[in-house]
PAGULUM-103234 format. One record per residue (C-alpha): z, y, x. Coordinates in steps of 0.5 Angstrom, whole numbers, padded with zeros to 4 digits, always signed. Layout:
ZYX/...
% end
This chain:
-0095+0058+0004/-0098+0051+0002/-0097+0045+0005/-0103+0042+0008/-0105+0037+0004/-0100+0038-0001/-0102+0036-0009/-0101+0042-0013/-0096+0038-0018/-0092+0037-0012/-0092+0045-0010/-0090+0046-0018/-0084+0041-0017/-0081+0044-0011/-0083+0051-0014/-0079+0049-0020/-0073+0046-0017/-0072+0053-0014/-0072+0056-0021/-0067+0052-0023/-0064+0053-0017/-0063+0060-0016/-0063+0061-0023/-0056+0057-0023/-0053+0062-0016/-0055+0068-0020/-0051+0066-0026/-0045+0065-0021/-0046+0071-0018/-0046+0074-0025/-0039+0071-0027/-0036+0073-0021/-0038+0080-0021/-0035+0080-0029/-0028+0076-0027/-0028+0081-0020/-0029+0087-0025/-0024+0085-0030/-0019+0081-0027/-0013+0082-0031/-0017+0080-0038/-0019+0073-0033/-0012+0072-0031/-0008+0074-0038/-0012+0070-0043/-0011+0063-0040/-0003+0065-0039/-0003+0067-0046/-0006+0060-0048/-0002+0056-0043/+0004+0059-0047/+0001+0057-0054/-0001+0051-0053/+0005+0049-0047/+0010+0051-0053/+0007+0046-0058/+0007+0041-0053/+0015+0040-0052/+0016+0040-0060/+0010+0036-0062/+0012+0030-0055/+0012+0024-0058/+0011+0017-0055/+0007+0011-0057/+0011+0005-0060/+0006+0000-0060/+0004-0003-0053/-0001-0008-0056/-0005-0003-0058/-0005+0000-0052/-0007-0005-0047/-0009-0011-0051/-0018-0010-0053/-0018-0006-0060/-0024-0011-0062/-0023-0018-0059/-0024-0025-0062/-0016-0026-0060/-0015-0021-0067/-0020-0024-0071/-0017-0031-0070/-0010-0029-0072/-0011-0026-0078/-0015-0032-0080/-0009-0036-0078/-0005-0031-0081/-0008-0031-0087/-0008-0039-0088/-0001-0040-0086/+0003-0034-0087/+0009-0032-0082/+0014-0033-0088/+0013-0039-0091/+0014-0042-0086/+0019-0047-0083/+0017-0049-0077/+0020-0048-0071/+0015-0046-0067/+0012-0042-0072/+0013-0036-0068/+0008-0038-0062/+0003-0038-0066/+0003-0031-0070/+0006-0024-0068/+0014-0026-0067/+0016-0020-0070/+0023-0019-0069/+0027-0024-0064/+0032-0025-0058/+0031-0029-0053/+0036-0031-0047/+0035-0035-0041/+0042-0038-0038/+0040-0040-0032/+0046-0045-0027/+0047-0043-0020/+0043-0047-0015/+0044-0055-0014/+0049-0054-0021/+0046-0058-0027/+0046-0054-0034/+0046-0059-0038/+0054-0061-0035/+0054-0053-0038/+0055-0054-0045/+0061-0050-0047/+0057-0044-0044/+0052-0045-0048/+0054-0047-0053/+0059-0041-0053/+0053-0036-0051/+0050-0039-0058/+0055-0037-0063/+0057-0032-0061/+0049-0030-0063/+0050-0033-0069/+0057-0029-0071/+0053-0022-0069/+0055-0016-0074/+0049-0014-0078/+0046-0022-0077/+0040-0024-0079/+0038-0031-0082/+0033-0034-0077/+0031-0040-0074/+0032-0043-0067/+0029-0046-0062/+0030-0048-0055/+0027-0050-0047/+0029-0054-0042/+0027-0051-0034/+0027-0054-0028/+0027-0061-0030/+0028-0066-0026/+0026-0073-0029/+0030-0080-0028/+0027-0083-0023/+0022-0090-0025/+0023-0088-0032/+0018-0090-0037/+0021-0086-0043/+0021-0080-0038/+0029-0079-0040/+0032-0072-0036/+0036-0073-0030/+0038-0066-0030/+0035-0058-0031/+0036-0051-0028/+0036-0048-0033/+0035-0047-0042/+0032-0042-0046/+0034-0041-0053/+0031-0036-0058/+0032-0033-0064/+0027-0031-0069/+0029-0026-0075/+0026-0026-0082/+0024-0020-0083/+0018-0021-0088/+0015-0015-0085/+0019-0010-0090/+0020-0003-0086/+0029-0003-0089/+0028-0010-0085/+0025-0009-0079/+0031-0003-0078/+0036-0008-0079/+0031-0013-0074/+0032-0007-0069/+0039-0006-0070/+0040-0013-0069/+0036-0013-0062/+0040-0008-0059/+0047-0011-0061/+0044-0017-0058/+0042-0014-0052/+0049-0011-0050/+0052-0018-0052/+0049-0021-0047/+0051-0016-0041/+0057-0017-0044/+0057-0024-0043/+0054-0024-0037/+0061-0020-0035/+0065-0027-0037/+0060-0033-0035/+0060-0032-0028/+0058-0039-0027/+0052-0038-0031/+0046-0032-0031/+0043-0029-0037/+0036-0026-0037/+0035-0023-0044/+0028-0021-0048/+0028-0018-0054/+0021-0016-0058/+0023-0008-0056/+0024-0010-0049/+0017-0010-0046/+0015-0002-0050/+0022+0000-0048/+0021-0002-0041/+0014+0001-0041/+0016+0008-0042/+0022+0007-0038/+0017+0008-0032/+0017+0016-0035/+0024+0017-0034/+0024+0014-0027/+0018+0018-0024/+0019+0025-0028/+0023+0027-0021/+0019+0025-0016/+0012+0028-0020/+0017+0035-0019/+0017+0033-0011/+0010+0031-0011/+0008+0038-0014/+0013+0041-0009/+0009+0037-0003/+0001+0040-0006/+0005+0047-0006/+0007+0047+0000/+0001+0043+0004/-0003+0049+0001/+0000+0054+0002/+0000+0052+0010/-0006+0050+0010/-0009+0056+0007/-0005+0060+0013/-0007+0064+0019/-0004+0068+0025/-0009+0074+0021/-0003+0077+0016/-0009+0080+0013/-0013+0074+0012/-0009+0069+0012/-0008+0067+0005/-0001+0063+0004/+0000+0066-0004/-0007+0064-0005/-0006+0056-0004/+0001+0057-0008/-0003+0060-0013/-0009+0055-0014/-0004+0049-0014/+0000+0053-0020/-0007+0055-0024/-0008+0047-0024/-0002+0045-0026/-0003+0051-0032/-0008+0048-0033/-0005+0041-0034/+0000+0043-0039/-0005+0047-0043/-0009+0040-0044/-0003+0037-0046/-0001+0042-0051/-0008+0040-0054/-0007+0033-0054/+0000+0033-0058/-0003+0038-0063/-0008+0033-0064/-0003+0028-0066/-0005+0025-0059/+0001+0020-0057/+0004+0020-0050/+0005+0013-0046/+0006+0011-0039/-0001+0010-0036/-0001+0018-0037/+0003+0020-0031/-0004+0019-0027/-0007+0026-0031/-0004+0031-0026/-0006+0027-0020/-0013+0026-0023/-0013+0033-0025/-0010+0037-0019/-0016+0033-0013/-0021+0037-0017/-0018+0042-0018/-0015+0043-0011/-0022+0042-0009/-0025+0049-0013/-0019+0053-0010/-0020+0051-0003/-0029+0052-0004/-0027+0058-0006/-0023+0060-0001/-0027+0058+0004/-0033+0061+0000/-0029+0067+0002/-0028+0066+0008/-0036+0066+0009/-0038+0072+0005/-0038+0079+0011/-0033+0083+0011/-0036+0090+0011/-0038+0089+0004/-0034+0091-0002/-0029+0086-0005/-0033+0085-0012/-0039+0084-0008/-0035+0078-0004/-0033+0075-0010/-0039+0075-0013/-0042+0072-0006/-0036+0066-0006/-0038+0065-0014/-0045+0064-0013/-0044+0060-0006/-0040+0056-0009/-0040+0054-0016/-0046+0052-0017/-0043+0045-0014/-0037+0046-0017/-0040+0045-0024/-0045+0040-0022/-0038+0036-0021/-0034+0038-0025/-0040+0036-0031/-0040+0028-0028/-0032+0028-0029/-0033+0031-0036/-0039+0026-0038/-0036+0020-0034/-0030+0021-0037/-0033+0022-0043/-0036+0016-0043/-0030+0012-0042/-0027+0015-0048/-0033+0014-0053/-0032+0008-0058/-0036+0003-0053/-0029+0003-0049/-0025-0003-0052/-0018-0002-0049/-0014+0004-0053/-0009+0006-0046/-0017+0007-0042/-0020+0011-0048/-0014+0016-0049/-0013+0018-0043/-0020+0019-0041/-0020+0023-0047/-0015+0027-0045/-0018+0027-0038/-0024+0030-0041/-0020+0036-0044/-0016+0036-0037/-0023+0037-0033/-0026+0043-0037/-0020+0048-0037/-0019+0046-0030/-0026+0049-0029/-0025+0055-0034/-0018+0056-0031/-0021+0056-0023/-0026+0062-0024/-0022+0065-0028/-0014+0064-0027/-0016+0064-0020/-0020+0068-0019/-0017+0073-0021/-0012+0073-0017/-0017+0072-0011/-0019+0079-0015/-0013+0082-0013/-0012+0078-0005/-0018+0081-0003/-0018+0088-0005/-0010+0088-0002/-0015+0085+0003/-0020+0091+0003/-0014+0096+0004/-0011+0093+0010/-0005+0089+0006/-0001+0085+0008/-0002+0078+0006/+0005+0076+0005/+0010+0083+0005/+0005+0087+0001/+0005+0093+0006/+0000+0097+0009/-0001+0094+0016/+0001+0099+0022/-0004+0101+0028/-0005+0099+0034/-0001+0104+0037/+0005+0103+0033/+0005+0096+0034/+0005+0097+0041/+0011+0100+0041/+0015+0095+0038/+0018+0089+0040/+0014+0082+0041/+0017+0079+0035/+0014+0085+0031/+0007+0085+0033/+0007+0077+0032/+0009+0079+0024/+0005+0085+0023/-0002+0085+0027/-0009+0084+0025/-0012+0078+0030/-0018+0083+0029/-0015+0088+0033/-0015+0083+0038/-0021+0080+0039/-0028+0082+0043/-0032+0087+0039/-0038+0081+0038/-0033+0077+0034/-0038+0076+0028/-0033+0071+0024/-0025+0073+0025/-0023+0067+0019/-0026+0063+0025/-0019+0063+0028/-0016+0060+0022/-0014+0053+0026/-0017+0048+0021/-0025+0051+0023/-0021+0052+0030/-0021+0045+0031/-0028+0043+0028/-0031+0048+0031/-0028+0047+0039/-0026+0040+0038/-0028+0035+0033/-0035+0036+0032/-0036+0035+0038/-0033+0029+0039/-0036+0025+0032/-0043+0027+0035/-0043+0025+0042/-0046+0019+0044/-0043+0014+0046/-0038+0015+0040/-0043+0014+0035/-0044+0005+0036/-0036+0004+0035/-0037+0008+0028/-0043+0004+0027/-0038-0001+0029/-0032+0001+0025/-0037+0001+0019/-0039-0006+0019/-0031-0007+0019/-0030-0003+0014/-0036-0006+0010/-0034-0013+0010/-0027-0012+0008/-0029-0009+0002/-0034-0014+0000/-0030-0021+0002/-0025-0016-0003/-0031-0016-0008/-0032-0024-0009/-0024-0024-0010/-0023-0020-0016/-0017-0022-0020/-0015-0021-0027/-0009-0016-0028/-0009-0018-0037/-0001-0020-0035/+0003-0014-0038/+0009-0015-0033/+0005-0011-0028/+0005-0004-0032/+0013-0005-0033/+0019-0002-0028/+0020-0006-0024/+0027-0007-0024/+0028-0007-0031/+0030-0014-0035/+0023-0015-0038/+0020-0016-0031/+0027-0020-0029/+0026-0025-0035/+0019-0026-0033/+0020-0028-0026/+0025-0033-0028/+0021-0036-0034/+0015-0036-0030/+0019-0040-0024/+0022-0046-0029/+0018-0046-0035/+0010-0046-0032/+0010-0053-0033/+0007-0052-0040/+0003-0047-0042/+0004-0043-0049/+0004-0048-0056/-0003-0046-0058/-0006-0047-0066/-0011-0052-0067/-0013-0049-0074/-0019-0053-0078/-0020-0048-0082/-0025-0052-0087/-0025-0059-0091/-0026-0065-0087/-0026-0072-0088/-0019-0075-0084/-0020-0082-0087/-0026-0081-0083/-0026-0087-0077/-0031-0082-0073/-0027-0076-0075/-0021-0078-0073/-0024-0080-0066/-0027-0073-0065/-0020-0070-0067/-0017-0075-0061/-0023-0073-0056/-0021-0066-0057/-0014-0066-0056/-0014-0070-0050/-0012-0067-0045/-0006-0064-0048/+0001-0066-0051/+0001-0065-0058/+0004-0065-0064/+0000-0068-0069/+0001-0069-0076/-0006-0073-0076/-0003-0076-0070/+0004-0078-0074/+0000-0080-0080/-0004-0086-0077/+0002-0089-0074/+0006-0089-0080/+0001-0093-0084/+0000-0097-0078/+0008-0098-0079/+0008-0099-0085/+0001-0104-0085/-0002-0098-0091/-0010-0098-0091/-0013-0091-0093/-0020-0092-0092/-0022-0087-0097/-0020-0081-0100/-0016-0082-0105/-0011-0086-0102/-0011-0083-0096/-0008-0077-0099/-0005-0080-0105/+0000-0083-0099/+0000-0078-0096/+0004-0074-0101/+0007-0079-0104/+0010-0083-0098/+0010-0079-0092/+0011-0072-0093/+0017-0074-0097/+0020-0077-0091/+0026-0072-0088/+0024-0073-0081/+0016-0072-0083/+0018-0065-0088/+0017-0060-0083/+0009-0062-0083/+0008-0059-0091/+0007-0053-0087/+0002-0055-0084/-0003-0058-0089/-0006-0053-0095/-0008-0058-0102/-0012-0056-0107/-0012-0059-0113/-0020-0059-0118/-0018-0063-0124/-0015-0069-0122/-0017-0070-0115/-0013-0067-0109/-0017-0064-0103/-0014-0062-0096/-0018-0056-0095/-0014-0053-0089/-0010-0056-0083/-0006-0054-0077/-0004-0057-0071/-0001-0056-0064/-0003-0057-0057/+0001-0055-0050/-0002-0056-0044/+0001-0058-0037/+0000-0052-0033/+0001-0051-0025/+0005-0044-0022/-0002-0041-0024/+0000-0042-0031/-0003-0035-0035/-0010-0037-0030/-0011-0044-0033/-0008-0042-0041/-0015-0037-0040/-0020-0044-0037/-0017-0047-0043/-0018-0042-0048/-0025-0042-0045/-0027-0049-0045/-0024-0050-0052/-0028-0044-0056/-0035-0046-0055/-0033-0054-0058/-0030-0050-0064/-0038-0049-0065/-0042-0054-0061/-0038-0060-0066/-0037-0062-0073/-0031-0060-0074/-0030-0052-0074/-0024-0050-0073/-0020-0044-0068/-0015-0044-0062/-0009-0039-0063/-0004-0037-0059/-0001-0028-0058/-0002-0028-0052/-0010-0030-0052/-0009-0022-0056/-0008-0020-0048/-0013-0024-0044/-0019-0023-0047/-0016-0017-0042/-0021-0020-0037/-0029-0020-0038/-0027-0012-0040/-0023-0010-0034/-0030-0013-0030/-0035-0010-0034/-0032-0003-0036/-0031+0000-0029/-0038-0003-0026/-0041+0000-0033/-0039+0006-0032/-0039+0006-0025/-0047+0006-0026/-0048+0011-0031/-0045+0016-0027/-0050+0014-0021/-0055+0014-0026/-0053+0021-0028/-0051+0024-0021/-0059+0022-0019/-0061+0025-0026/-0057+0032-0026/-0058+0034-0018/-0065+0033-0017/-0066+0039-0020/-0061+0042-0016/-0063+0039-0009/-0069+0042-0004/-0070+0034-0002/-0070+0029-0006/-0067+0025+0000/-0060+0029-0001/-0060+0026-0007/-0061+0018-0004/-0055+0019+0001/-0051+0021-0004/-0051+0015-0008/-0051+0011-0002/-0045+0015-0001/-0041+0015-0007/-0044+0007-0007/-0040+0005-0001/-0034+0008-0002/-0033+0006-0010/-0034-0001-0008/-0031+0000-0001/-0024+0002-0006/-0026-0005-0011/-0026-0009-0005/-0019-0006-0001/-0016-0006-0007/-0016-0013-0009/-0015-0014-0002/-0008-0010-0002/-0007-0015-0009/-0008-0009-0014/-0011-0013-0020/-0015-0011-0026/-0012-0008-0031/-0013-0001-0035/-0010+0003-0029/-0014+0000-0023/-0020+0001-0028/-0019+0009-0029/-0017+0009-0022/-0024+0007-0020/-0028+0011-0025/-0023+0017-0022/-0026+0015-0015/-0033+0015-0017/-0033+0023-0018/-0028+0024-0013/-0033+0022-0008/-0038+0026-0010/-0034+0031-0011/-0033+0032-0003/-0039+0028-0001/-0045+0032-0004/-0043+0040-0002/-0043+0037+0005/-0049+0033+0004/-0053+0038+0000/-0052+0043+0005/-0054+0038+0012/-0060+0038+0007/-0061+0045+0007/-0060+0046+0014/-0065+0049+0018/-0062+0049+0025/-0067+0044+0031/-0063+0038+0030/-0059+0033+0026/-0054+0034+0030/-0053+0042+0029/-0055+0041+0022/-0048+0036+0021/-0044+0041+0025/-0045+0047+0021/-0044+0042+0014/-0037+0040+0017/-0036+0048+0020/-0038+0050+0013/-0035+0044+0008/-0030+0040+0013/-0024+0045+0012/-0024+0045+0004/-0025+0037+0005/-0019+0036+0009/-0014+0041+0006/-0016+0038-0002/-0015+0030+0002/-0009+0032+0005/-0005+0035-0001/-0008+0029-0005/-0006+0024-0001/+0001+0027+0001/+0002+0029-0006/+0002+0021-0006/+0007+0019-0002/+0014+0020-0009/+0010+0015-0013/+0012+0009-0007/+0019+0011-0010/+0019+0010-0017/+0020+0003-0018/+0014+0001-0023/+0008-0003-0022/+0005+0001-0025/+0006+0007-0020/+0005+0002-0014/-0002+0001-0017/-0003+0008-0018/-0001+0009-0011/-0006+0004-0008/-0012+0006-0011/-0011+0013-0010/-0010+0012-0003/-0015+0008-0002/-0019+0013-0005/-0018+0018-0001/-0017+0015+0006/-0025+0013+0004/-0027+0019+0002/-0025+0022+0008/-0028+0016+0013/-0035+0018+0010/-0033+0025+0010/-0032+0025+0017/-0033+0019+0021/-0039+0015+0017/-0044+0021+0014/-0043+0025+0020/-0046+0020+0025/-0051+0016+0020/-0053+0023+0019/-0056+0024+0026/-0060+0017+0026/-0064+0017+0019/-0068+0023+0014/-0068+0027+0014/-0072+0031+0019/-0072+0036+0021/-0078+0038+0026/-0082+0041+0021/-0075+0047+0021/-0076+0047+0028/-0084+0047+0028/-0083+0054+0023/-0078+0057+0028/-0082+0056+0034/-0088+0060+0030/-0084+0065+0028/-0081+0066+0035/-0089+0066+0038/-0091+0071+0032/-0085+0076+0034/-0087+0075+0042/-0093+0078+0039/-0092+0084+0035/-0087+0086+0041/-0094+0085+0047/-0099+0088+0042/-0093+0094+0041/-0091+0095+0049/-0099+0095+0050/-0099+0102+0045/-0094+0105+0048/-0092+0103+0054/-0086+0108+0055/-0081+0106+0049/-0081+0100+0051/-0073+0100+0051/-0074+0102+0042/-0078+0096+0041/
% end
């Protein structure tokens, strides 16, 4: 029927949407007759390409060597600067000590020897001095160049020449030349590792002094350490889901519990997992340590089919065939299921396109993607061959556990009590009006009788709204304070000596940021006076080390003139570069030479600012402010140090998640419109999916969680996990059609609520190993996902049931239409009693 004054587009557009809609079910309840007619074609092929791929996977396994690519921007200003400054002063023509702060290091070692509390390292000499040559005298030794930092510092009081009173500790560094050569980069790693042992070596014979080392392989071999540390407990969390599963999938009915059935689901995820991993290694993919968030990833979407399917069961009547149930389940449940299963692919599909700038994020969501859809192909057809097998052992009157038929009434009553606890039927037991006996299975048992009654009393509903209000606050008061994560120290063990060595440099040498490179790239006019004074400008602030800087006071020494060019580089040359405490800066200075006349083309500098304990936030203000002068001034020029590779880390780590975070809400409106009878399901869900992904940003910047490649995936992850278990409940209130809001959100949560709360409890259970592994890493992991989760399931349970009760939409017109069927059958039952008033019981 039309609605009054309805528009006729408006009539063709709901007219549509049933279309679609029931065009997409009919689709499900195909593929579920095809899977429950051939079950053992579905359960043998996904098993034969898990065996395939599963096997390729264990001989292609290969890790990823080159930690920069993979947490460092793949296009950033950062690269481009070093390979100018690289190409106007190659690594191995230098012979300045602090080279190797200005490009990539390459190979060295660096130790920091650090006196015990109140003792002064300068009055440690021979330790030193005896750590220092027993460096030098290394078997398969390499030429390099030294340098060295004191820590801890402590100034002679009243000093004018600031003279050193004492320091807590010394750095010393050695840089290998290695040219770049692949026989001298072997020899350079062998170096490494044999400089290592001797410094735990040494550690053994100095115990008066402490020895933190560093090598350049020390940072990726620390990183992938953190595999080693969590491979046992990844086996104790699927052990964890396994058995969660299993007893959540349990019932007192030993014909319709399904115990092996949650085994199986969890198993069919986990297959799933290692047949995306046998592609990604075949694909000459490369495994590294933010992969290890895949199989968590992966197994809360999974679990969330299983369970669906399982309650899909569930809600099918039992006096039809078990193929005609399977194809009711499919077709109840998934049409969501592959609406959320296509966000995760396009979502994570984005994030591996090319507009991704950082590698570790692009790769893992490219095997993300590949994880999502066999994790869909495996669900209808893996398991759901299996739910094909459970449901005809079901169908004959199995048992669910031993497999054997299940004896009468009569015969259990002559047998002991124990017996009868093994073997009965709860269906025996019940009233014959029992409608529904999957109605006992104690998690519907608890939502029915208990807690759909408490969430939508009355006065429950203001300490919600309440709590709400809490929660919102927290979560933006956390916005406002999002920090960045560019420090490489947070995704290495935490007990490794990279992460050890950089607590201890962080806490005696932060006074003094990194040596930046001051590189003019273009001819200028240093005899200039206007010149010089630009130059001085641009360096205040900062202590420098200034051939410029040295030159002037030389000729002022020296009572030399050099006002033009001529004479400027003429002495320049002649005189002060052939001075032995002035030789270091030929390196810095490139001459060009046109006929006769001499030209400085380009030149180099160094700058060290003074920082506080918050050394890498200030290097990045510095870095900041001194970019745009290189191109608001006269004179071009760029700054240069490695470590800016990993912070132009931070506007990336903003922009990524909220980016993608938009184009999935935008795509959520756009794909279930077409699938939702009222376009209000659609607003709740992305009010929803809102709350909580920015409730996760807010909670985790609280709980110190940085932004950093990890904590980006995790919140791209809690996008589609929330719309994973918010739109069937949602779409499903919407659906509705009982009197009241209240009646509509109590069959949701007695339809949905019991596949929500076993997926979020195997998931965050399954969570709980990764607080063991000692990585920063797996702590950040841990974190973002349990608050995921904890979120998901406030909204789920809490929030959405009782705002749901207060706001659209309506549902009067449902109880308008029920009032006018009840009247028109009051009726037809008057108009028949009046025909023939004596069958008035037939009626």
């Amino acid at each position: 029927m039309r609605r009054p004054g309805a528009p006729a587009s408006w009539i063709w557009w709901r007219m549509l949407q049933q279309v679609l809609r029931r065009g997409l079910q009919s689709f499900c309840h195909r593929l579920g007759l095809c899977v429950s007619r051939h079950p053992v074609f579905f359960l043998t092929v996904p098993a034969v390409l898990t065996i395939t791929f599963g096997l390729s996977a264990l001989n292609r396994f290969q890790p990823e060597g080159d930690l920069e690519r993979l947490v460092a921007p793949s296009h950033s200003l950062a690269k481009i600067e070093r390979s100018l400054a690289s190409s106007l002063f190659p690594l191995d023509q230098s012979k300045s000590q602090l080279y190797s702060d200005l490009h990539t290091p390459g190979r060295y070692g660096r130790v920091i020897l650090l006196s015990p509390p109140g003792d002064n390292i300068l009055l440690q000499a021979e330790g030193i001095l005896q750590t220092h040559r027993a460096v030098l005298e290394m078997k398969d030794g390499r030429n390099s160049f030294i340098g060295h930092q004191l820590g801890g510092v402590v100034e002679v009081p009243n000093s004018k020449d600031q003279r050193v009173k004492s320091a807590r500790a010394i750095q010393i560094t050695y840089y290998l030349q290695t040219y770049g050569s692949a026989t001298q980069d072997l020899i350079g790693e062998k170096w490494e590792n044999e400089f290592c042992k001797l410094m735990r070596k040494l550690q053994e014979e100095h115990q008066d002094l402490q020895l933190y080392s560093l090598a350049s392989f020390s940072l990726w071999r620390d990183f992938h350490k953190i595999s080693i540390l969590a491979r046992s407990k990844v086996l104790v969390s699927l052990v964890l889901i396994l058995t969660t599963a299993t007893l959540s999938s349990s019932m007192k009915d030993c014909l319709r519990s399904k115990p092996f059935l949650g085994l199986l689901g969890v198993l069919t995820v986990c297959i799933s997992i290692i047949t995306a991993a046998g592609i990604f290694f075949i694909t000459d993919g490369k495994y590294n340590s933010t992969l290890l968030g895949i199989p968590f990833f992966a197994m809360g979407h999974g679990t969330k089919g299983v369970f669906e399917l399982l309650s899909g069961w569930r809600r099918t009547k039992e006096n039809l065939p078990f193929k005609d149930r399977i194809a009711d389940a499919y077709s109840d449940v998934m049409v969501t299921y592959t609406m959320t299963s296509s966000l995760y692919f396009i979502t994570f599909g984005m994030g591996a396109s090319p507009f991704t700038n950082i590698e570790a994020v692009k790769v893992f969501c490219q095997n993300m993607c590949v994880s999502i859809l066999l994790n869909y192909f495996y669900i209808f057809s893996f398991f759901g061959s299996c739910l094909v097998f459970a449901g005809q052992l079901e169908q004959n009157r199995y048992h669910s556990i031993f497999c054997c038929k299940i004896p009468s009434a009569e015969y259990l009553d002559r047998k002991p009590v124990w017996f009868q606890t093994v073997m009965s039927d709860g269906h025996q037991q019940t009233s014959h009006h029992e409608t529904n006996p999957y109605q006992h299975h104690f998690i519907q048992h608890f939502l029915r009788e208990h807690y759909n009654e408490w969430i939508t009393n009355i006065y429950v509903k203001p300490f919600v709204v309440i709590l709400y209000l809490i929660y919102a606050s927290f979560s933006f008061m956390g916005c406002l304070q999002i920090s960045d994560g560019a420090n490489i120290i947070n995704l290495l063990a935490s007990d490794s000596p990279s992460v050890s060595y950089a607590m201890v440099q962080q806490k005696y040498f932060s006074n003094y940021s990194p040596v930046i490179g001051f590189y003019v790239y273009e001819p200028l006019e240093y005899w200039n006076s206007s010149v010089q004074e630009d130059l001085r400008r641009l360096c205040s602030g900062f202590t420098a080390v200034s051939w410029v800087e040295q030159y002037y006071q030389f000729l002022k020494a020296s009572n030399i003139s050099a006002n033009n060019k001529s004479d400027f580089i003429s002495v320049l040359q002649s005189s002060f570069l052939k001075k032995p405490e002035f030789q270091h800066f030929r390196n810095d200075i490139i001459f060009s030479k046109a006929g006769d006349e001499n030209n400085i083309i380009a030149s180099r500098l160094y700058l060290v600012a003074r920082t506080s304990r918050d050394k890498q936030k200030e290097v990045i203000e510095v870095l900041e402010k001194l970019r745009p002068l290189s191109l608001s001034k006269s004179i071009r020029f760029i700054v240069f140090n490695p470590s800016f590779v990993f912070m132009d880390h931070y506007s990336l780590s903003v922009t990524v998640p909220v980016l993608i975070a938009g184009f999935g809400v935008l795509l959520v409106l756009i794909l279930t419109f077409f699938l939702v009878i009222h376009p209000l399901g659609n607003f709740w869900l992305i009010l929803s999916v809102t709350s909580i992904e920015l409730g996760v940003l807010g909670l985790m910047t609280l709980w110190n969680v940085d932004m950093d490649c990890i904590s980006i995936l995790c919140l791209i992850y809690t996008l589609n996990f929330a719309i994973d278990h918010c739109a069937p409940l949602l779409y499903t209130f919407v659906l509705a059609t009982e009197h009241t809001r209240t009646q509509c959100i109590k069959s949701s949560l007695q339809e949905h609520g019991t596949a929500i709360l076993q997926n979020v409890t195997s998931f965050l259970i399954g969570l709980v190993p990764l607080l063991f592994v000692p990585s920063n890493l797996t702590f950040t992991l841990f974190k973002c996902l349990l608050l995921t989760g904890g979120c998901t399931l406030l909204h789920c349970f809490v929030i959405l049931p009782v705002f749901l009760t207060f706001f659209p939409p309506s549902k009067k017109h449902h109880k308008k239409k029920k009032r006018a069927k009840r009247k028109e059958r009051e009726e037809i039952e008057c108009i028949e009693i009046q025909e023939n008033p004596d069958h008035v019981t037939t009626v």
